[in-house]
N, C-alpha and C positions, 0 to 999 in steps of 0.2 A: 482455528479460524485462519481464512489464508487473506494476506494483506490487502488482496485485492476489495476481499468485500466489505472493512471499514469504509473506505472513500466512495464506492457506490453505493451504500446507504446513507452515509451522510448525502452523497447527491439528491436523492430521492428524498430526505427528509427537507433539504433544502427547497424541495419542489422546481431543481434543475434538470433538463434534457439533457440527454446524451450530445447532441449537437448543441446547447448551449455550452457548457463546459467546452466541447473540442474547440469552440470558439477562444474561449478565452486561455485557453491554454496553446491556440494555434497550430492544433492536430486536427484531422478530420474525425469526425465522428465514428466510423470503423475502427479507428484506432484506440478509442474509449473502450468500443464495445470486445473487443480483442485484452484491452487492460482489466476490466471487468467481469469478464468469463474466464481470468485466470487462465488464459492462454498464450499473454506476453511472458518471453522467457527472460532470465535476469534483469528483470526491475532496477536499473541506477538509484541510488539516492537522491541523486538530483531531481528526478522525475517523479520521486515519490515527493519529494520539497513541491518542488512546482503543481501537483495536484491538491498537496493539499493547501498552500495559498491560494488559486483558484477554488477552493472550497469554502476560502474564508477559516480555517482549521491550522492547527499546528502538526508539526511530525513532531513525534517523538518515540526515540530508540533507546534500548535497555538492552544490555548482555546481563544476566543473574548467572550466580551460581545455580547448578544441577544440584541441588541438594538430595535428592533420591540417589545417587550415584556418590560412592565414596572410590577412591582410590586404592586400593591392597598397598601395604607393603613388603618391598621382598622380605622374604625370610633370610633371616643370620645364618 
């Protein structure tokens, strides 16, 4: 799932507009929809903060370990 499309369905579930959020986030409305089709390139963290308080939602980030993926050791 690409980041973008939690915060546009929570909008949608919120029964928010594209142009309301830009409001409240003080972006224009293209620029939502540009955030949303996953065609904004490097996403800041802060901007990902900022959407989702304007969603009324929290962020939350996670690094896990890759557990499918072991390391080798060299050989002796």
């Amino acid at each position: 799932m690409m980041i973008e499309q939690k915060p546009a369905a929570l909008r949608t579930q919120r029964g928010m507009t594209q142009a309301q959020l830009a409001e409240r986030l003080g972006v224009s409305q293209p620029h939502i929809a540009k955030l949303e089709a996953g065609r904004a390139k490097n996403i800041e963290l802060h901007t990902l903060c900022r959407w989702a308080t304007a969603l009324g939602a929290k962020l939350t980030v996670d690094v896990a370990p890759n557990s499918a993926r072991k390391r080798k050791r060299p050989a002796a």
